[in-house]
N, C-alpha and C positions, 0 to 999 in steps of 0.2 A: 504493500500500500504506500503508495507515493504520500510525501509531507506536502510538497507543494510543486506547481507548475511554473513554467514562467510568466504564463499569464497572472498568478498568483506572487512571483517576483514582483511583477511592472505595478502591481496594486500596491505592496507594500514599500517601491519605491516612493509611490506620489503618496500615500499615506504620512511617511517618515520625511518626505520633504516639505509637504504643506506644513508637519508639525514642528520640523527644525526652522521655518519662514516664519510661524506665530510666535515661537519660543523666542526669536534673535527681533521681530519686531515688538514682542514686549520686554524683553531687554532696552534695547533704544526706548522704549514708550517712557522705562521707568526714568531713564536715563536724562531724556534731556524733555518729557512732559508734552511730545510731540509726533507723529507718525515720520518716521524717516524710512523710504524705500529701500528695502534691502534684498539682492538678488538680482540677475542679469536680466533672465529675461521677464515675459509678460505675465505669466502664469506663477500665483504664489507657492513656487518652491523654491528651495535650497539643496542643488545639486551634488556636490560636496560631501557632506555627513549623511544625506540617502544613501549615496553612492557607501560609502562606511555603514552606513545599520546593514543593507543587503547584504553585501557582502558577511558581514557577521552574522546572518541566518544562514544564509550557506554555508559555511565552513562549520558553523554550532551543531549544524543537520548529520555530519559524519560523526565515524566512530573512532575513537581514540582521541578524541579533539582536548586537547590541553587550552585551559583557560588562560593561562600566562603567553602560549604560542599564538594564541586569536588576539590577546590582546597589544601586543607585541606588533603583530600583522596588521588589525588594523589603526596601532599610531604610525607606523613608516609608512602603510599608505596613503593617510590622513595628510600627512604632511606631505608627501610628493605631490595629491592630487590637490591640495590648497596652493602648492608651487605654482604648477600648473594652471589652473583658473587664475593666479595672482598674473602670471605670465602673457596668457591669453586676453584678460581683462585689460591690464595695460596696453595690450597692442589696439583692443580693439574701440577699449573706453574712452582714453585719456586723448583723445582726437579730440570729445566733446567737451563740455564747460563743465565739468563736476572736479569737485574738490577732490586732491586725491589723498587727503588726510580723514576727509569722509567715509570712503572706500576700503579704506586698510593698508591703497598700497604703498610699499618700500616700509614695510612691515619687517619688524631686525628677526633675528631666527630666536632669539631668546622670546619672544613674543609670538611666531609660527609655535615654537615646541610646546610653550603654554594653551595654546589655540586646541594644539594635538594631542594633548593629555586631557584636557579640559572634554573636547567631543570625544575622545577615547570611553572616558567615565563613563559621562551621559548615555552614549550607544550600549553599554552594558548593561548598564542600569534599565533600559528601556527594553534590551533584548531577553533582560531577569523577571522581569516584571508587567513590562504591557506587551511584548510579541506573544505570548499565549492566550492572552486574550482576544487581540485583534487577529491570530490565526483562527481562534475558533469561530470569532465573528464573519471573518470571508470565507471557511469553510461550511458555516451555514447559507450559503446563497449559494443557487441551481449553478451548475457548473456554463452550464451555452450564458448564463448573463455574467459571470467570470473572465468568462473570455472575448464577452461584445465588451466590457467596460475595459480591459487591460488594451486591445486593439484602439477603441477611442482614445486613450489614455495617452497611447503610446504617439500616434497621430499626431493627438494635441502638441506632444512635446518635441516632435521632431519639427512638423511645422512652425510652430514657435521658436527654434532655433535659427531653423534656417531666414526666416524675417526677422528675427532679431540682428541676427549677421548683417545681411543688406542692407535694412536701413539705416543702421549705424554706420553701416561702409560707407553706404553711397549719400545718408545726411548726417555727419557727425556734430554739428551746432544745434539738431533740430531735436529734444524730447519726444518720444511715442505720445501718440494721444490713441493709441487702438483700443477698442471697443474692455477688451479683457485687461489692458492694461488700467482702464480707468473703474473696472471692477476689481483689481489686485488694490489699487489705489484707499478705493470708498472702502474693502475691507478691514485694510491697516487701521485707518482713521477710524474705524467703527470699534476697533479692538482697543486703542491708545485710549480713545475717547471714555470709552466705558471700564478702562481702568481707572481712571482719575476718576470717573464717576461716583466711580465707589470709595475710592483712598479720598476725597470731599467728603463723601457720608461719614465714614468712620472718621475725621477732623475736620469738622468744619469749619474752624478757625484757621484752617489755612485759608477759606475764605474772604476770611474779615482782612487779612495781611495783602491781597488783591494780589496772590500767590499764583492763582490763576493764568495769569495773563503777563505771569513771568518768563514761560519756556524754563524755568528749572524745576530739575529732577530730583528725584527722589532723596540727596544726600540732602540736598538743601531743605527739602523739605523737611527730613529729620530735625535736620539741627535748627530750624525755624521754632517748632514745636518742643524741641527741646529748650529753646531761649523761652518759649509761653511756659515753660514749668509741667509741660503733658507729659504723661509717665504712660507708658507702653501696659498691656492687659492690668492694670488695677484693678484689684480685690479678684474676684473670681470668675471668669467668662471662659467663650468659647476658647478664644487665642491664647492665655493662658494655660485650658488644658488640655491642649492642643503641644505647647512647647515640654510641660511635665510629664505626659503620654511619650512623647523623643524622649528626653531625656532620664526617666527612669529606666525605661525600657534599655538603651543605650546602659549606665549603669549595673542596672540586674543581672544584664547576660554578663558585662565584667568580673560583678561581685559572683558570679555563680561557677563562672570558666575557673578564676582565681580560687574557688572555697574547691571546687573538686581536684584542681591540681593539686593541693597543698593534703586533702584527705583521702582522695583516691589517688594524685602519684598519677595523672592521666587528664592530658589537656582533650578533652572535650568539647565540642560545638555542643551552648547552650540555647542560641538562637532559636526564636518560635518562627523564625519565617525562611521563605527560600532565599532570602539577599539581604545581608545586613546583619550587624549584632547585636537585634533587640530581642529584649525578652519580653514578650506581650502581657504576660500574666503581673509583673512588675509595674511595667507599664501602665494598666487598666487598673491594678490594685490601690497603685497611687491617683490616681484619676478616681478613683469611687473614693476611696480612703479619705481623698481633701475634701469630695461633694458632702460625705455622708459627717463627716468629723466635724464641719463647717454648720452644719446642721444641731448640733448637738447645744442645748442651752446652757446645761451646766457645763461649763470647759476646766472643771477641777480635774486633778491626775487619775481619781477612781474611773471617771464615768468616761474618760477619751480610754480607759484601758478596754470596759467591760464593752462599751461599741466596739473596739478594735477586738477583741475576742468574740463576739458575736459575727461581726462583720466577718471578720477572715474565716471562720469558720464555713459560714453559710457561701463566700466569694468561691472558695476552693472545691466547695461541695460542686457548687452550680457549673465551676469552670468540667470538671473529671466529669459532672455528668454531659454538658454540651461537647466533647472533646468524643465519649463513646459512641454518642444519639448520631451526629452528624457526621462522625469521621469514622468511627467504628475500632476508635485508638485509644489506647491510655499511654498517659506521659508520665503517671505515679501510682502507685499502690500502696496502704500502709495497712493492708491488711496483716502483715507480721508484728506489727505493733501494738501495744494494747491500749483501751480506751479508742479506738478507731471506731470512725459512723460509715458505714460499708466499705473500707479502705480509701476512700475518698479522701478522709482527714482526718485529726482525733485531738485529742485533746489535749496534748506536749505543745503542738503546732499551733493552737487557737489559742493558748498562753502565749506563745512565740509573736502571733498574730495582734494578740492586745498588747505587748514589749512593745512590737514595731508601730504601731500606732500614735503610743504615746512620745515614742521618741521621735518619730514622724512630723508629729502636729507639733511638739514643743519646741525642737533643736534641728531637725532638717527644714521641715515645711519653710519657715520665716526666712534664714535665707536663700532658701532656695526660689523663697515668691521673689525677693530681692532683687536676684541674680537675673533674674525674667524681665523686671522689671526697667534693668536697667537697659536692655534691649532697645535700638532704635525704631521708635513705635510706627515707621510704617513699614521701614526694613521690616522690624518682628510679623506685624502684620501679612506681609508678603511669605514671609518664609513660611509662617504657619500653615499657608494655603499649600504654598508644596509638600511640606509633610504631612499633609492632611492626604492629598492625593498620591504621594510615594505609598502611605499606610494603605490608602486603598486599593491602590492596585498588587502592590504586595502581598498583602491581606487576599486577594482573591487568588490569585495564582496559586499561594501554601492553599487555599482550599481546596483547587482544581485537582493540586497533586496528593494530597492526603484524601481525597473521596476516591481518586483511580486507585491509587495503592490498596488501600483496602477495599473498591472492587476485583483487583487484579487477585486475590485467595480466589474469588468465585468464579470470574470470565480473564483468566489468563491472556488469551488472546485479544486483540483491541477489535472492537466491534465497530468503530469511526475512525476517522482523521485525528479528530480529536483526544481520543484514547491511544492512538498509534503515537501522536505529539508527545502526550506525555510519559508514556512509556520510552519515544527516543529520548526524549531528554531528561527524567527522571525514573530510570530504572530503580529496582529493590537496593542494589548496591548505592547509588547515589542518594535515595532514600535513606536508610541505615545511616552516612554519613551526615547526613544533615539533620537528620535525629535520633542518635546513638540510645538514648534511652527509651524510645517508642517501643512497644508493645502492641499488638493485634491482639482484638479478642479473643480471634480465635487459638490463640497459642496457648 
């Protein structure tokens, strides 16, 4: 069973292009508060880093593929084919009136190489995390409309090359006005636009400063709001725990790699997901822990213990039971333990669980609100969206592969495209490695 076609390449080149063309013009948006055109030709893609994500599904699709040899592969290509577009662009752009410090070029290599590690990351991260979803997404559409959209596709982009060549040849003083280009156009500015839109909601006192109507970006605007005395997620919201969900999680899986090296003699991946070193159950524990702790009238040291002992009790229960129901896994047992409530948890652990509470809400929590705090409150703001959306898609992928794993005990064999995906690229052996301590029920 074939992963994919090349009609099914040419989709996910314009896919990864259009999304490197949003991603590099809200960069600029943040930047300088304004739609700046980014890309040769008429059509919003970014040739370049397509060119690199494709190639890194290809090569991920083989067997024996070393992670350090793909990644490797695609920063030297990155950078030769960014040479090259730097190279071609010059010959073909700098005829016309554009800034060539706008552009990027005579670009020194210590700034190419950062370029190239920079989309190196990105491509991985995107091939960890959203190429399984957006595979299973074009693998659900009828195969004949697969291959009419890859052929338009393809159309599109070669004609678009070849007029963008000409008329820049034969008018190099003259701007495109084509039809597509003033739709690439009205897109950027509708995306720039409705950034600011929102980054004015959440401060609208950059209003009152007529911050507007400045053309400055986002640093300025930080430090604008930082001169009005705004302090970045105060007291308790979304963006806040949004940044304590990262960063405990980030934390957890440390403190857990570090506590079993040192008691079992054996570096382990503690990781809850396929990319990254978070541990979610951390994560989500301190995100409920701050909701539920915050909540509590008396805040004397009995009653943050006995919520933290209830809490963590009933948190752990809930987590072993969603973890069996949905995935068909367990990641702990204490049933050899005694005082355990169906080895789910017991009662050593929900003392442990009112300890960490109290030390939580007393001695961690406050400067850790602190440290959040101090955060550039639209930078913070901003990030928080990305890692809201790294979790999410993150988060869906460890789903895809921990529900095939344990249907792969009953139907061995992959019964779709999409079962065949995940069995290439997360076999039992790569499973095991990415969760050493997982159990199947049925073992």
């Amino acid at each position: 069973m074939k992963l994919f076609t090349g009609a099914d390449l040419i989709i996910y080149f314009f896919i990864y292009g259009l999304l490197a063309w949003v991603l590099n013009t809200v960069i600029y948006s943040l930047k300088e508060q304004k739609y700046i055109n980014t890309g040769v030709l008429n059509i919003p893609i970014l040739i370049c880093p397509s060119l690199i994500m494709t190639l890194m599904i290809i090569v991920s699709s083989g067997k024996n593929v070393s992670y350090y040899g793909m990644l490797m592969m695609a920063f030297i290509d990155y950078f030769i084919l960014d040479k090259l577009g730097l190279f071609f662009s010059q010959r073909l752009l700098l005829k016309k009136e554009i800034s060539p410090e706008r552009l990027g070029y005579g670009k020194s290599l210590k700034i190419s190489l950062i370029n190239a590690i920079i989309i190196t990351a990105v491509c991985f991260t995107f091939l960890k995390t959203l190429q399984p979803i957006i595979f299973s997404l074009v693998s659900l559409i009828p195969r004949i409309i697969v291959n009419i959209i890859a052929i338009v596709l393809l159309l599109l982009l070669i004609s678009d090359i070849v007029f963008t060549y000409i008329f820049v040849r034969k008018y190099p003083m003259q701007s495109m006005d084509s039809n597509i280009a003033k739709r690439k156009n009205t897109f950027g500015e509708w995306i720039s636009k409705n950034i600011w839109k929102r980054i004015y909601k959440l401060y609208p006192s950059l209003l009152s400063d007529d911050f507007e109507d400045s053309n400055k970006g986002i640093s300025d605007a930080d430090k604008l709001l930082e001169e009005q005395g705004v302090i970045f997620a105060r007291g308790i919201n979304a963006a806040k725990l949004i940044w304590v969900l990262f960063i405990s999680s980030l934390i957890g899986d440390i403190v857990e790699t570090i506590y079993v090296l040192i008691v079992g003699h054996e570096l382990m991946r503690r990781s809850s997901f396929v990319l990254g070193p978070f541990s979610l159950v951390w994560g989500l524990g301190a995100v409920i822990l701050t909701l539920a702790l915050s909540k509590v009238k008396r805040q004397n040291n009995l009653s943050i213990f006995i919520s933290g002992f209830f809490f963590g009790g009933v948190f752990e229960y809930l987590c072993s039971v969603f973890t069996e129901v949905f995935f068909g896994m367990k990641f702990w047992d204490y049933s050899y333990m005694p005082f355990n409530i169906d080895g789910r948890t017991n009662l050593l652990f929900m003392f442990f669980w009112g300890i960490v509470a109290l030390v939580w809400f007393k001695f961690i929590y406050p400067p850790f609100s602190k440290f959040i705090e101090k955060i550039p409150p639209v930078t913070g703001s901003v990030l928080a969206v990305v890692i809201a959306l790294f979790f999410i898609c993150n988060g869906t992928v460890t789903s895809m592969v921990m529900i095939r794993t344990t249907d792969r005990k009953k139907h061995p064999e992959a019964r779709n495209v999409i079962e065949q995906f995940i069995d290439n690229e997360y076999p039992n052996e790569a499973v095991r490695k990415l969760w050493p301590n997982m159990n199947f029920l049925e073992e």
